[in-house]
C-alpha positions as CSV (number, residue, x, y, z in Angstrom):
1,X,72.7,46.4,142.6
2,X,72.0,43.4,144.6
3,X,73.2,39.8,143.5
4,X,70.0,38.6,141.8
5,X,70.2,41.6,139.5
6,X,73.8,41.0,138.4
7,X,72.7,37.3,137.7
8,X,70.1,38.5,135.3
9,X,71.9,40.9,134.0
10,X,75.1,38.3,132.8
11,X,71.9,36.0,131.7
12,X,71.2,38.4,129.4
13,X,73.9,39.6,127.5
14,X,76.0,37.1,125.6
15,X,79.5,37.6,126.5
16,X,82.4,34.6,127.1
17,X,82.0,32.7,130.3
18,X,85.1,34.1,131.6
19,X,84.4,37.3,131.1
20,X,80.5,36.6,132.5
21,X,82.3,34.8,135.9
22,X,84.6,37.9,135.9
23,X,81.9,40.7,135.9
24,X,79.7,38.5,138.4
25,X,82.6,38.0,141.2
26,X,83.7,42.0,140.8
27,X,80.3,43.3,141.0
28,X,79.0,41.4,143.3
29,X,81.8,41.3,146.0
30,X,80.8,43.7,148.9
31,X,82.1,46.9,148.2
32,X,84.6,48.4,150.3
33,X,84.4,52.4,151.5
34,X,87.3,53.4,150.9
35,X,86.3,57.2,153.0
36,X,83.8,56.0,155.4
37,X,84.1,59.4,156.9
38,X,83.7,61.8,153.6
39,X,81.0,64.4,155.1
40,X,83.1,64.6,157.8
41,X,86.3,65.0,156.2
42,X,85.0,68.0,154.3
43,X,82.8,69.6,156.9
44,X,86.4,69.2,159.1
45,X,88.0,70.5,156.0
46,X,85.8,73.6,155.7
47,X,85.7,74.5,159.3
48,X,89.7,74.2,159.0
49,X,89.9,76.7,156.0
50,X,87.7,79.4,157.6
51,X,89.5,79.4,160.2
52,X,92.4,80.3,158.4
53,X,91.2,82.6,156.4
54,X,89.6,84.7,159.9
55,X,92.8,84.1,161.1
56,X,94.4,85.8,158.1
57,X,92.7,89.3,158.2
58,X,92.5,89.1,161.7
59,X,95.7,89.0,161.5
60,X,96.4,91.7,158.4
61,X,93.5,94.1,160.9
62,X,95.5,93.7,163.8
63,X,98.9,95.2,162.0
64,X,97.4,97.7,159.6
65,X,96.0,98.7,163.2
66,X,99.1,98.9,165.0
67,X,100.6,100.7,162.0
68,X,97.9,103.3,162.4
69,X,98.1,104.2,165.9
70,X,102.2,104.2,165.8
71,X,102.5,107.1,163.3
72,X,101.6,110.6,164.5
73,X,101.9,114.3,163.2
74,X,102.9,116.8,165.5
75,X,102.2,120.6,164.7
76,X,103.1,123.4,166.0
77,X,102.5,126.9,167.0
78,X,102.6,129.0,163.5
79,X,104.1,131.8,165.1
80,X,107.4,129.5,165.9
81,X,110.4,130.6,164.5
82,X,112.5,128.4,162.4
83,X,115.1,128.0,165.2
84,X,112.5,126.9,167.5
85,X,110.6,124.1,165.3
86,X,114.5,122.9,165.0
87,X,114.5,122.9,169.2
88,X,111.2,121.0,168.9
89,X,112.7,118.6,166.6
90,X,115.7,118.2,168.6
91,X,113.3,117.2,172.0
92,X,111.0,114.8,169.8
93,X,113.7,112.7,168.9
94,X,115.2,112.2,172.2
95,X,112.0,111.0,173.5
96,X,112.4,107.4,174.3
97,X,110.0,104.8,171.9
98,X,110.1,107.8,169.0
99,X,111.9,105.5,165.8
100,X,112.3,108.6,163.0
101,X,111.2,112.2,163.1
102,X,111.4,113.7,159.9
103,X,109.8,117.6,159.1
104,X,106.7,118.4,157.0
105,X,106.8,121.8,155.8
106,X,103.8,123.7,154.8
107,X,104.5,124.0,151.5
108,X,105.1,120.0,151.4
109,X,101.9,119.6,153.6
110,X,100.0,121.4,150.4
111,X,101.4,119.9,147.4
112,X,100.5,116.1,149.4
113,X,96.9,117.3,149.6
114,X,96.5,119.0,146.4
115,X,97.6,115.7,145.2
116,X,95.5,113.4,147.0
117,X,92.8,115.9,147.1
118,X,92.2,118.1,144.0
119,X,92.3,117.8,141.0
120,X,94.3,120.3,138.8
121,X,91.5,122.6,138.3
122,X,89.9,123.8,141.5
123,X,94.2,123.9,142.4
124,X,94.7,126.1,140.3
125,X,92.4,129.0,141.7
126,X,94.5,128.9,144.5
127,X,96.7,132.0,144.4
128,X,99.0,131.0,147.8
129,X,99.4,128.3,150.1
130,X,96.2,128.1,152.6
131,X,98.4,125.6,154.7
132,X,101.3,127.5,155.3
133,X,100.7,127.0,158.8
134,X,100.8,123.0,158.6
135,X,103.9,122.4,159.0
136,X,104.9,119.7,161.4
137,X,107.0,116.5,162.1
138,X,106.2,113.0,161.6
139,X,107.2,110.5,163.8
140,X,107.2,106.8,163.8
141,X,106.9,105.2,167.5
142,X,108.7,101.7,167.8
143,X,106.4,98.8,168.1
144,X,107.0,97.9,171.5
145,X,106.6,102.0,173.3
146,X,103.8,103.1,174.9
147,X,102.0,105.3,172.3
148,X,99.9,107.4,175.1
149,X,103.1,107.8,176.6
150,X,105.0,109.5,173.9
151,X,101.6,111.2,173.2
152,X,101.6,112.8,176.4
153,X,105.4,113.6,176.7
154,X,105.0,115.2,173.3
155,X,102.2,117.9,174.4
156,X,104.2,118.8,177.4
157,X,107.1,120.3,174.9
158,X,106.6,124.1,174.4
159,X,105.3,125.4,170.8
160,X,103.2,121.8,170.1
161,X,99.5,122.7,169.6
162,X,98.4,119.3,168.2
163,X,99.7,115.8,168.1
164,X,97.3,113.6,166.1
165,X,97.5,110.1,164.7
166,X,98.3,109.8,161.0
167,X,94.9,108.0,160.6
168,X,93.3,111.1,161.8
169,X,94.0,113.1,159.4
């Protein structure tokens, strides 16, 4: 509203003087911005917050990632004796970068993918194990190894037929 208008407008309507004087010298003062940069502000604003939010599952990608690739299964050879799957167990924890080795047994290796897998039904008509010959350690690699490495030094060891990442399987 311009000046002109506000005049007419206190002309109009009876109200005290005071009041009238009041309404004129508030209205018609220039108005002051008090965000002269508002469209800015919130386009800054909005490039600011996705940002962080590509930065947050980039972020969240990045370790589910690593936690992939640093977990592997290592099977072996089903015609290993117990004795030697111990000796392999032995030589994959003394491989430098290798965190924890624990053993998967076949039985164990079934009963994880019956659960995951089946449902109680088509498990049932099962009469014995079909992975009896699954068995195999897990191993964690430490964050900061070379996982090709430890890959590599773990095929050389005698009685390992497969060593696959845990996302593999």
């Amino acid at each position: 509203m311009n000046q002109n208008d506000m005049i007419q407008m206190k002309n109009a309507i009876t109200m005290p003087p005071e009041l009238a004087d009041t309404l004129l010298h508030n209205c018609g003062a220039a108005q002051v911005r008090r965000f002269p940069y508002t469209q800015y502000s919130r386009l800054a604003m909005a490039l600011i917050a996705a940002f962080a939010i590509l930065l947050t599952g980039s972020t969240s990608y990045a370790a589910y990632n690593i936690y992939q690739e640093k977990n592997l299964a290592v099977f072996m050879d089903p015609s290993l004796s117990q004795s030697e799957i111990d000796r392999i167990g032995g030589e994959l924890i003394q491989i430098p970068g290798i965190a924890s080795c624990y053993f998967v047994s076949g039985d164990e290796a079934w009963m994880e993918f019956r659960t995951q897998y089946l449902d109680d039904d088509i498990a049932g008509t099962f009469t014995e194990n079909p992975l009896k010959d699954s068995f195999n350690y897990r191993l964690s690699v430490r964050l900061n190894a070379d996982t090709q490495a430890v890959r590599d030094e773990i095929s050389r060891i005698d009685g390992v037929r497969l060593v696959q990442d845990l996302s593999e399987l």
